[in-house]
C-alpha positions in Angstrom: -15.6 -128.2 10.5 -16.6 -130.3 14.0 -14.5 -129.2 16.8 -12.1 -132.1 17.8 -10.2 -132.4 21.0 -6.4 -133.3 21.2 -5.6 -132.5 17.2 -5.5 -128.9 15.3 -6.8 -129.7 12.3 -6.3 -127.2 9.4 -7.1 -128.1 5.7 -6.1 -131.1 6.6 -3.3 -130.7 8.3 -2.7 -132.4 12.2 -0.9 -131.0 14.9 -0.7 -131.7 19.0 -3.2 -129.2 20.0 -6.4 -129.6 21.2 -8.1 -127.2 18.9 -9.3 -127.0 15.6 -10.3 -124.1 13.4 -14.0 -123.2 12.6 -13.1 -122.6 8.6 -9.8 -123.0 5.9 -10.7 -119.8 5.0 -9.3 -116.5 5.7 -11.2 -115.4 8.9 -10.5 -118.4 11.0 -11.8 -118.8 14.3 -10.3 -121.2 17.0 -13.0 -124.1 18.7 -11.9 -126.2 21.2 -13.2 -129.3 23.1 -11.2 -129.9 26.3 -11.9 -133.4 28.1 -12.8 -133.2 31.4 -11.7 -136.3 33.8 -13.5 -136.4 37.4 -13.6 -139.2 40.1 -17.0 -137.7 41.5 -20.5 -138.3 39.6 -22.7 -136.1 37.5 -24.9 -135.4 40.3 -22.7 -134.4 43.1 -21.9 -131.0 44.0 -18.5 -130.8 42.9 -19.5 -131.7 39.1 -22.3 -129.5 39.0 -20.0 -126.9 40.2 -17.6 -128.1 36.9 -20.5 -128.1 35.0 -21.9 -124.6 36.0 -18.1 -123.4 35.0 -18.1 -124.9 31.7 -21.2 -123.4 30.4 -20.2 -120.4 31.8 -16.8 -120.4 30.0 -19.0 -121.6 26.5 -20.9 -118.5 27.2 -17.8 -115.9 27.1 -16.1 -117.5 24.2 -19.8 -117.6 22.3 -19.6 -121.1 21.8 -16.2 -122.0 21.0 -15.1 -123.1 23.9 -16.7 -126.7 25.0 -15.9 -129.0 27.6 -16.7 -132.9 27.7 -17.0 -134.8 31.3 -15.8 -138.2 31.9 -17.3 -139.1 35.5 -16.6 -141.5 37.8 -13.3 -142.2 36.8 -14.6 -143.8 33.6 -11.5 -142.1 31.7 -8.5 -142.1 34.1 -8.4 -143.1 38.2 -8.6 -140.0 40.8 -4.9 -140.5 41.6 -3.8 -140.5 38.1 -5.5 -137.0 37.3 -2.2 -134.3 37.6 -0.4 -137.0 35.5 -3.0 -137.7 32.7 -2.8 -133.6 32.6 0.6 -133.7 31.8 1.1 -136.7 29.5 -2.4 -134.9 27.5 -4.3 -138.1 27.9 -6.8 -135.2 29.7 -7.2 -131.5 28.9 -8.7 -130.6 32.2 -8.7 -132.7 35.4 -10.4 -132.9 38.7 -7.4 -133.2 41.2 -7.9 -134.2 45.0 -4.5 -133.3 47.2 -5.6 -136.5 49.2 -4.8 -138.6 45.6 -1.7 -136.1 44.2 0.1 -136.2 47.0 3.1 -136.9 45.5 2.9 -134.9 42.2 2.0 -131.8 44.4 3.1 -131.8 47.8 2.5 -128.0 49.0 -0.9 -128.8 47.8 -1.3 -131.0 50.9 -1.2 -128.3 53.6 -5.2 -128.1 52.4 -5.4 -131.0 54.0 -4.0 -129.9 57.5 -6.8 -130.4 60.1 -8.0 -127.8 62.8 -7.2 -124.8 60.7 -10.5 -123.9 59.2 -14.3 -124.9 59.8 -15.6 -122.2 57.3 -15.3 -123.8 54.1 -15.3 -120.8 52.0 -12.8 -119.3 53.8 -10.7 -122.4 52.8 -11.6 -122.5 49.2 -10.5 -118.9 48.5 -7.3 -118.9 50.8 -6.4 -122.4 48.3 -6.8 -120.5 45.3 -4.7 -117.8 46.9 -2.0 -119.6 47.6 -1.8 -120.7 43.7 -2.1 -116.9 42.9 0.5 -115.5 45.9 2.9 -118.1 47.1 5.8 -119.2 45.2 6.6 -122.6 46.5 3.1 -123.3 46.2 2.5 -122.5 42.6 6.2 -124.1 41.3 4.8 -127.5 42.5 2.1 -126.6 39.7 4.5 -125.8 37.3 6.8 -128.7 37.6 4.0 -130.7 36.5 2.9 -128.5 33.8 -0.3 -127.8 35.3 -1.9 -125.1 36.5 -5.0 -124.8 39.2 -8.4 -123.0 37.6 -10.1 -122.9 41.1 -11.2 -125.1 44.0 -14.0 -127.4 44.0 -16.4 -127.1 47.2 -15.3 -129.3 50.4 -17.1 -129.1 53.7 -15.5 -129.6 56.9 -14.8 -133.3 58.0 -18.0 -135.0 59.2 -17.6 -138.5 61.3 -20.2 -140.9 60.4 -20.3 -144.1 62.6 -22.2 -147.0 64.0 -21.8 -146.6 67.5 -21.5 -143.0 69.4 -17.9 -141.7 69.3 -18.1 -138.9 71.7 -14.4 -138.1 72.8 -10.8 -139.4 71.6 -11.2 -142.5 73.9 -13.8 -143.7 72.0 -11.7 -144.3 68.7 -9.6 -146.9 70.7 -9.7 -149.6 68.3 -12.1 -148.8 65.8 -10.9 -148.8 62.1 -12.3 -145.7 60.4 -12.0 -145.1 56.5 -9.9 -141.9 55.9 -7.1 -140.2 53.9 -4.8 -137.5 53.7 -3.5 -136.2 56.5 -6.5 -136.8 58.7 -5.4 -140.4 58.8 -2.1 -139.0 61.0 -4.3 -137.5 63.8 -6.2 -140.8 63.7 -3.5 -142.4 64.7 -3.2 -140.3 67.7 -6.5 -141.0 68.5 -5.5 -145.2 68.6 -8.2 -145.3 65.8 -7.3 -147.7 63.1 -7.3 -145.3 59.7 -8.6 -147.4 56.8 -7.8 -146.4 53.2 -10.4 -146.9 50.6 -12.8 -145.3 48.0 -15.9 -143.7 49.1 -17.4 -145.9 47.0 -17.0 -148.8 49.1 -17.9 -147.3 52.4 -21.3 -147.5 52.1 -21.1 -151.6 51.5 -18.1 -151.5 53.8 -20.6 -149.7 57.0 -22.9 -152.3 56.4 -20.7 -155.5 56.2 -18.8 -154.3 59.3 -15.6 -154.4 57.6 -15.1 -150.6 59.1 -16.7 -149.1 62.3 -17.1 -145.6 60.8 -16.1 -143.1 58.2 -14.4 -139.5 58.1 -12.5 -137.6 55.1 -16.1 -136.5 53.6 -18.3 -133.7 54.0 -22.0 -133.1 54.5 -22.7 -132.7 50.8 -20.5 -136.2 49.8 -23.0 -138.3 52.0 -25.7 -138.0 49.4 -23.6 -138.9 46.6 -22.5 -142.4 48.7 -25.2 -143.2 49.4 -24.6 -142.5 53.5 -26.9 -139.5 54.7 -29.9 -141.8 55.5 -28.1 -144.8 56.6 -25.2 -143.8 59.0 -26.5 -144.1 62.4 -24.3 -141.3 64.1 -22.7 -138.2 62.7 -20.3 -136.0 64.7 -18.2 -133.1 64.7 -14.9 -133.4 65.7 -14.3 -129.7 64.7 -11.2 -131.5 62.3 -12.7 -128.7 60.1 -10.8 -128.5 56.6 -9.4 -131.8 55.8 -8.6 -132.0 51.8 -9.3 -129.6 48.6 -10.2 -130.7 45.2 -9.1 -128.5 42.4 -9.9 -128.2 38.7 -6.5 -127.3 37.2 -5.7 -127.8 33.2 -2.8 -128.3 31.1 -0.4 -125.1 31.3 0.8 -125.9 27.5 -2.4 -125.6 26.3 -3.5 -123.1 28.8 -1.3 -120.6 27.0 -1.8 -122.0 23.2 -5.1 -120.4 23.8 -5.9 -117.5 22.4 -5.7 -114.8 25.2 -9.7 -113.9 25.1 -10.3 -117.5 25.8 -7.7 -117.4 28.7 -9.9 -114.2 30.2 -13.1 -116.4 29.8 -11.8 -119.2 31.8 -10.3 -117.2 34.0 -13.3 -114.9 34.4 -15.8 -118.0 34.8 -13.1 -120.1 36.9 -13.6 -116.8 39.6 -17.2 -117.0 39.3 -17.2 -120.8 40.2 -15.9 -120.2 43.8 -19.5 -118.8 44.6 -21.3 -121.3 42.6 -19.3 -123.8 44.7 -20.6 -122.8 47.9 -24.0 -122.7 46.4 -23.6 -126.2 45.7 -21.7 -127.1 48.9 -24.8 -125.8 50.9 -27.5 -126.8 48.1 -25.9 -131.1 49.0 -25.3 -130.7 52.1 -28.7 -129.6 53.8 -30.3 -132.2 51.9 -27.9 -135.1 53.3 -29.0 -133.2 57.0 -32.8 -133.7 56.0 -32.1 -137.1 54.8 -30.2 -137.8 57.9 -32.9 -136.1 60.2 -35.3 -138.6 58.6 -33.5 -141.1 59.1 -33.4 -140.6 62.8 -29.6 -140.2 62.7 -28.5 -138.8 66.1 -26.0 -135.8 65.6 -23.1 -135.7 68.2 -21.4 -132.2 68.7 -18.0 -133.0 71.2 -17.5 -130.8 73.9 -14.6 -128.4 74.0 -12.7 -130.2 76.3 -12.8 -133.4 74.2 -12.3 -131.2 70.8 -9.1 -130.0 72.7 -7.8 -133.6 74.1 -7.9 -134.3 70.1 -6.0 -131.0 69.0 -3.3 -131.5 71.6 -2.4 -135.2 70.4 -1.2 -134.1 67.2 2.2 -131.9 66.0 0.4 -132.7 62.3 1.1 -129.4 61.0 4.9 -128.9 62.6 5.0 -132.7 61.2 4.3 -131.5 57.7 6.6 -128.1 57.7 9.0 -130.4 59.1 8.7 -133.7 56.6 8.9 -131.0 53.5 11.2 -128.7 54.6 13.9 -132.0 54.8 13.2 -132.2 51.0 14.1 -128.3 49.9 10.7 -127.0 50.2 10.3 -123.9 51.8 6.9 -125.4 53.4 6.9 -123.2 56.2 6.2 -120.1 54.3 3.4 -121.9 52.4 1.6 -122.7 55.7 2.5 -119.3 57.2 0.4 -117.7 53.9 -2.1 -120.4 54.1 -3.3 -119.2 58.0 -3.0 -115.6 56.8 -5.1 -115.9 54.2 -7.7 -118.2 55.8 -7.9 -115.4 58.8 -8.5 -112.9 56.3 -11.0 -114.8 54.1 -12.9 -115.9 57.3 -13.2 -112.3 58.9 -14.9 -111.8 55.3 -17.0 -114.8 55.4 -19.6 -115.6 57.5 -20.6 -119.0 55.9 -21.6 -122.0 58.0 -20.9 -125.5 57.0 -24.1 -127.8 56.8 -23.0 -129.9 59.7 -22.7 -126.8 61.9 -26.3 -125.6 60.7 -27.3 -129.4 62.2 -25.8 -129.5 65.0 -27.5 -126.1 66.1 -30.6 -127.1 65.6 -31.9 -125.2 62.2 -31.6 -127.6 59.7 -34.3 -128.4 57.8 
């Protein structure tokens, strides 16, 4: 028998499952095909991280365990992913806090800028707060969802047309962004423009935005902006957004438990193969970027601090989600504990910080 996804088929018989059994005999064996649903492209780092996972999880279950992609949104839109979980249009999902904001809330304070520049650090101190922190994981439960393990984000890079060197120079630009790195935007009298990365690219070079921020080194290449954007600087905004793989609960636990271990198991192993990716993309947007004679602009402390002190962004968001019976302040209180401890383990350094200090390359 074939595997199928989304039906249990058994001598005929159908159920709401997304298995199906290898024989009708006596020693049956469970296969499953889980459909994957990402926003990003087969090439960029985050789906070759997905993909390194899934043929790691086909390796521990010998087989029986497959996953499908669907890229590019091509089966459901990036802020539809936690949903199409739940409803089992999808069996597994990439899901970006910037796009479930409002299906998982505590999954925002990823997005809080100036907390972390090592991007490691932030990856494991996300998946610890799934693993250690109540109010974080209920969210995930509400929805009937639960989180496998971060995809690799770097820290915030700016790209622009013109040199943005301190806060003053944002005064009227409009800048493509999301999250909560739109709010401290706003501080800066920038204009923060919500779109696709898709469209920045065309958007750069039409003039319908001065610049662009909410992506990483490693994105660039994927948008077709390392060898084109005329400026990149560090703000030091750090961390600004995670992007998780997370699958259906319901059919999380319908597993058998030795296919539960495998995922589990390869889901762990795909926080390093993340940050091999991370680093893999992003030095090659630095070398297209250094070909392209893009000028890197590192802000001095002073102006790095002018930006840090015009934004309450983080007692904003303890504040906002607090009002609505969320006990937000012990999420972010675990959130900097575990990214101090993760750092002092890490020693990893984000592509654009390798640039800016001159070893790129």
């Amino acid at each position: 028998m074939n595997k199928t996804s989304g039906k249990w088929a058994l001598c005929g018989a159908v159920a709401s499952v997304s298995l199906a059994l290898a024989s009708c005999g006596g020693d049956q064996q469970a296969e499953y095909v889980l459909h994957y649903s990402t926003y990003s492209n087969a090439i960029s780092d985050q789906s070759v991280t997905a993909q390194r996972w899934a043929e790691r999880v086909e390796e521990l279950t010998d087989g029986n365990v497959e996953v499908k992609f669907h890229y590019s949104q091509s089966l459901v839109d990036a802020d539809e992913s936690a949903q199409a979980i739940l409803d089992g249009r999808v069996d597994v999902a990439q899901v970006g806090s910037i796009y479930a904001a409002s299906d998982l809330p505590m999954f925002t304070a990823a997005e809080l800028p100036f907390e972390s520049t090592n991007p490691e650090a932030h990856m494991r101190a996300v998946q610890r707060l799934y693993e250690e922190n109540q109010s974080y994981r209920e969210d995930f439960e509400r929805q009937g969802v639960r989180q496998l393990f971060p995809l690799p984000i770097g820290n915030a890079v700016l790209g622009s047309n013109t040199g943005i060197y301190s806060v003053e120079d944002f005064s009227g630009t409009s800048i493509r962004s999301g999250g909560l790195v739109s709010e401290i935007l706003l501080g800066g009298v920038a204009n923060p423009v919500d779109m696709t990365a898709t469209d920045v690219y065309e958007s750069m070079e039409r003039g319908v935005i001065d610049g662009y921020t909410s992506l990483g080194m490693s994105n660039l290449p994927t948008f077709g902006l390392s060898n084109n954007t005329p400026y990149l600087i560090d703000p030091e905004i750090g961390a600004y957004a995670s992007s998780i793989v997370a699958i259906s609960e319901d059919l999380f636990n319908e597993m058998p438990e030795k296919y539960q271990n495998a995922i589990l198991q390869a889901s762990e192993d795909a926080l390093s193969i993340g940050i091999e990716e991370l680093h893999k993309e992003g030095m090659l947007a630095s070398d297209h970027a250094r070909e392209a004679g893009t000028e890197f602009i590192e802000w001095d402390q002073d102006a790095v601090e002018m930006f840090q002190q015009q934004t309450t962004v983080a007692d904003d968001w303890v504040e906002r989600f607090e009002a609505r019976d969320y006990n937000a302040k012990s999420v972010l209180d675990d959130y900097r504990r575990f990214l101090n401890e993760e750092g002092t383990e890490s020693s990893y350094e984000d592509a654009l910080t390798v640039c800016l200090s001159g070893d790129a390359g």
